[in-house]
CHARMM-style PDB file with segment names, atoms N, HN, CA, C and O in Angstrom:
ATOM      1  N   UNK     1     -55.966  60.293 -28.734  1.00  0.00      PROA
ATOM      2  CA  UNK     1     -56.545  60.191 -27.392  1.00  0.00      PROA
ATOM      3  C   UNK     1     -55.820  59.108 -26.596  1.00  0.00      PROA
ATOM      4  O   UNK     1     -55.520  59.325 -25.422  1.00  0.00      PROA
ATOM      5  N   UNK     2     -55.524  57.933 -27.200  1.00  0.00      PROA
ATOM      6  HN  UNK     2     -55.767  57.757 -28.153  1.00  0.00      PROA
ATOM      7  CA  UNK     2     -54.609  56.608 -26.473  1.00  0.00      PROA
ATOM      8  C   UNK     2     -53.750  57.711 -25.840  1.00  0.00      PROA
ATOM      9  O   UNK     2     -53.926  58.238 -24.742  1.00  0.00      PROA
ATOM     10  N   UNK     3     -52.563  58.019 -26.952  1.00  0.00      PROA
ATOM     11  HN  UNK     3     -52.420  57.591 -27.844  1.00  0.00      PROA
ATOM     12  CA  UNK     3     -51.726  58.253 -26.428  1.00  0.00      PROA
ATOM     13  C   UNK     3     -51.564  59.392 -25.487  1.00  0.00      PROA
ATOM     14  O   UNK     3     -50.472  59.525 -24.935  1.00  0.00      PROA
ATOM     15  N   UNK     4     -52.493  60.200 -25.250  1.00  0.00      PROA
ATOM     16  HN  UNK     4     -53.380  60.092 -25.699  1.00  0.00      PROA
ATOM     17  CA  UNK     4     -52.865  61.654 -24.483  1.00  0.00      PROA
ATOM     18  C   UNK     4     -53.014  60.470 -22.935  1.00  0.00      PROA
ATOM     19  O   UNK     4     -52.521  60.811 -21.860  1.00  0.00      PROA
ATOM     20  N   UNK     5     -53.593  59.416 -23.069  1.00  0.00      PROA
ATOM     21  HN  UNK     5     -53.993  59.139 -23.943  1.00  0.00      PROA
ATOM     22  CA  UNK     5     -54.244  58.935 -21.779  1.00  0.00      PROA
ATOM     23  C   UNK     5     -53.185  58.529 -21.012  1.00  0.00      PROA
ATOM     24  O   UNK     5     -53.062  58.645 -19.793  1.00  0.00      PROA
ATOM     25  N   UNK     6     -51.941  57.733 -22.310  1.00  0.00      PROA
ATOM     26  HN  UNK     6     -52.041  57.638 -23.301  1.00  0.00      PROA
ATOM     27  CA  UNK     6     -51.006  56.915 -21.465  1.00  0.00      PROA
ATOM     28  C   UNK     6     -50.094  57.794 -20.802  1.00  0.00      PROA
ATOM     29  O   UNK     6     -49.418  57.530 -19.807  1.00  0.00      PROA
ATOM     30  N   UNK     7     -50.167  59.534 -21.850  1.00  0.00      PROA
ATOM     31  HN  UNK     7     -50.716  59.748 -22.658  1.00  0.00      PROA
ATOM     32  CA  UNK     7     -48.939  60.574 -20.728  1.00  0.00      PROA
ATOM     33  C   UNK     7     -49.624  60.833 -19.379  1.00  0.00      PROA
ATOM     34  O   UNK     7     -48.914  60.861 -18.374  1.00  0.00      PROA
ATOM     35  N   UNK     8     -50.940  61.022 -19.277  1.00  0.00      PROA
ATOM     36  HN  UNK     8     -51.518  60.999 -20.093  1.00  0.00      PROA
ATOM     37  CA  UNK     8     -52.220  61.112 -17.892  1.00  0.00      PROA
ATOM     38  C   UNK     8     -51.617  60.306 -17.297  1.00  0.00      PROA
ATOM     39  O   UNK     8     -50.774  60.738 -16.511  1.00  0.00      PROA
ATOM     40  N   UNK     9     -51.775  58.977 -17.407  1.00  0.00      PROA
ATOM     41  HN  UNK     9     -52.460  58.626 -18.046  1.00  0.00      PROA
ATOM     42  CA  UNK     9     -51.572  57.842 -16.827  1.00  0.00      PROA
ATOM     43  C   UNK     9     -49.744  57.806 -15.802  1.00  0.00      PROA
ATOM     44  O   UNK     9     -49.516  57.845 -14.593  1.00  0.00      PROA
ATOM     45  N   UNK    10     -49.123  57.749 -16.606  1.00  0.00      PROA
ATOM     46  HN  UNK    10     -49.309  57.718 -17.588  1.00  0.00      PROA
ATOM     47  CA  UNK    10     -47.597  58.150 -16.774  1.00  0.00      PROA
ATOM     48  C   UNK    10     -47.592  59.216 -15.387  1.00  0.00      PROA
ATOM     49  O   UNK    10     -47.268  58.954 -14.229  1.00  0.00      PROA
ATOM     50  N   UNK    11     -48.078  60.503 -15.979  1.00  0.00      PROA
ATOM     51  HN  UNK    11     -48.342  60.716 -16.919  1.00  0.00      PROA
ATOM     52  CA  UNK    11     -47.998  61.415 -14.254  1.00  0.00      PROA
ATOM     53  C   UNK    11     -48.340  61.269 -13.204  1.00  0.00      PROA
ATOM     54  O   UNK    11     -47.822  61.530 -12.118  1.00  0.00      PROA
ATOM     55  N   UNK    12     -49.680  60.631 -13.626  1.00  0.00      PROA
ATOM     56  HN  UNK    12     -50.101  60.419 -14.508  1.00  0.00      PROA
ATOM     57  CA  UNK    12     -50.271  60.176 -12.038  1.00  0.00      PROA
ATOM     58  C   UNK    12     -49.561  59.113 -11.480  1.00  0.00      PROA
ATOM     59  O   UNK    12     -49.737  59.117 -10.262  1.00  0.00      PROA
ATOM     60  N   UNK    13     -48.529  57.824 -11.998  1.00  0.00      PROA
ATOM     61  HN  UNK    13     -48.386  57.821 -12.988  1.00  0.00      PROA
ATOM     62  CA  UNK    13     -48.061  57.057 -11.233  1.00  0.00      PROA
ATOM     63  C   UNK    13     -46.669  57.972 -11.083  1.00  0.00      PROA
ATOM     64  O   UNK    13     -46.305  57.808  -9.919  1.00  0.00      PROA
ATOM     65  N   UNK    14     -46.066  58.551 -11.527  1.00  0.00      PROA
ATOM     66  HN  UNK    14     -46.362  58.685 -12.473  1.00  0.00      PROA
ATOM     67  CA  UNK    14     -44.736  59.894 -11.087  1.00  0.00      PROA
ATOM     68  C   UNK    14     -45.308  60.723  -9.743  1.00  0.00      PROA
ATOM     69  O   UNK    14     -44.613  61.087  -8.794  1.00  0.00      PROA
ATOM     70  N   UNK    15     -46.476  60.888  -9.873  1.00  0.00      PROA
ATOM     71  HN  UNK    15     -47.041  60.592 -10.644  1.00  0.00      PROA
ATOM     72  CA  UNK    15     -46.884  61.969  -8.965  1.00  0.00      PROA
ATOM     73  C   UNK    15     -47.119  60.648  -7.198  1.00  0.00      PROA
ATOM     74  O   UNK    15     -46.913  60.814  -5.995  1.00  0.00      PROA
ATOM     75  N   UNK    16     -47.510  59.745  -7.852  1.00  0.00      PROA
ATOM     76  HN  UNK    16     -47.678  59.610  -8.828  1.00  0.00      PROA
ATOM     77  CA  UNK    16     -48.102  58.948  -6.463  1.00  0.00      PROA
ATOM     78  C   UNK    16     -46.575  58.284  -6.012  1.00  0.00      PROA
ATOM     79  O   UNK    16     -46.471  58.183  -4.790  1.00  0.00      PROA
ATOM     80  N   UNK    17     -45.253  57.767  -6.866  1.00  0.00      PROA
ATOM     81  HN  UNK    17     -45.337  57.849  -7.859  1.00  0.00      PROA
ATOM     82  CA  UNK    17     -44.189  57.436  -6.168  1.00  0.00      PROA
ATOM     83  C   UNK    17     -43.999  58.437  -5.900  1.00  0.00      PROA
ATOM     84  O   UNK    17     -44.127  58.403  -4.676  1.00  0.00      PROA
ATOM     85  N   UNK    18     -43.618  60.006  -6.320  1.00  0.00      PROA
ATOM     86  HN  UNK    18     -43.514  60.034  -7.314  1.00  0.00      PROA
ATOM     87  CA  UNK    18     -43.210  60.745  -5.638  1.00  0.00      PROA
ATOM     88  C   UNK    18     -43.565  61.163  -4.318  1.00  0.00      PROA
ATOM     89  O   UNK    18     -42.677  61.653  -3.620  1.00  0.00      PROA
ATOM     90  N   UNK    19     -45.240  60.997  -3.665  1.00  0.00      PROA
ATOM     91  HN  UNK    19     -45.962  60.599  -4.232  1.00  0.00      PROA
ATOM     92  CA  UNK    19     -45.275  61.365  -2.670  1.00  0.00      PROA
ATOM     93  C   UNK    19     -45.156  60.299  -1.586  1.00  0.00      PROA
ATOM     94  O   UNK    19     -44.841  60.604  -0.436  1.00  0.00      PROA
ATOM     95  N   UNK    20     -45.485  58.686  -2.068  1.00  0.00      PROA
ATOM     96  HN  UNK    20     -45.742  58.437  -3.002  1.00  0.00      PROA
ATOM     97  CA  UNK    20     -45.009  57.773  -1.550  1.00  0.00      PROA
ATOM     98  C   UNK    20     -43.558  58.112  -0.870  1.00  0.00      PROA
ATOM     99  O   UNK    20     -43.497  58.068   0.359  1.00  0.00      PROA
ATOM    100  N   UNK    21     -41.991  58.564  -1.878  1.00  0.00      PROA
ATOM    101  HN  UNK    21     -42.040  58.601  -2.876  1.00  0.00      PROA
ATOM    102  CA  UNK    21     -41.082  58.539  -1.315  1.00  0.00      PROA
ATOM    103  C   UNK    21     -40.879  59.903  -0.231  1.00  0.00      PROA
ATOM    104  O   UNK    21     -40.087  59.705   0.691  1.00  0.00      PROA
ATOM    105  N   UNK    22     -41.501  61.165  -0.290  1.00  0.00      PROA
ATOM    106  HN  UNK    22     -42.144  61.326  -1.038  1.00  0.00      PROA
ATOM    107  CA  UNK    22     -41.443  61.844   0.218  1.00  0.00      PROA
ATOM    108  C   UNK    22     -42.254  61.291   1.684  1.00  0.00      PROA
ATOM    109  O   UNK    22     -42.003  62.034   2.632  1.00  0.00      PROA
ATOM    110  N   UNK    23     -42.970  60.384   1.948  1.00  0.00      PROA
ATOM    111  HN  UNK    23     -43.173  59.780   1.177  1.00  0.00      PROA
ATOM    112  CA  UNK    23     -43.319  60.196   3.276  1.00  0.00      PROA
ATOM    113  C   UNK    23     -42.675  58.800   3.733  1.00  0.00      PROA
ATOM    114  OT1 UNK    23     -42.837  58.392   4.883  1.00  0.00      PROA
TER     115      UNK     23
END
């Protein structure tokens, strides 16, 4: 479960720079 949380974790900050740089 840790490690299931830290890949969660991992996308959601990929997903939030990505739309950061897209605007």
């Amino acid at each position: 479960m840790g490690l299931q949380f830290v890949v969660k974790a991992n996308c959601l900050i990929l997903i939030s720079s990505e739309s950061q740089i897209v605007k």
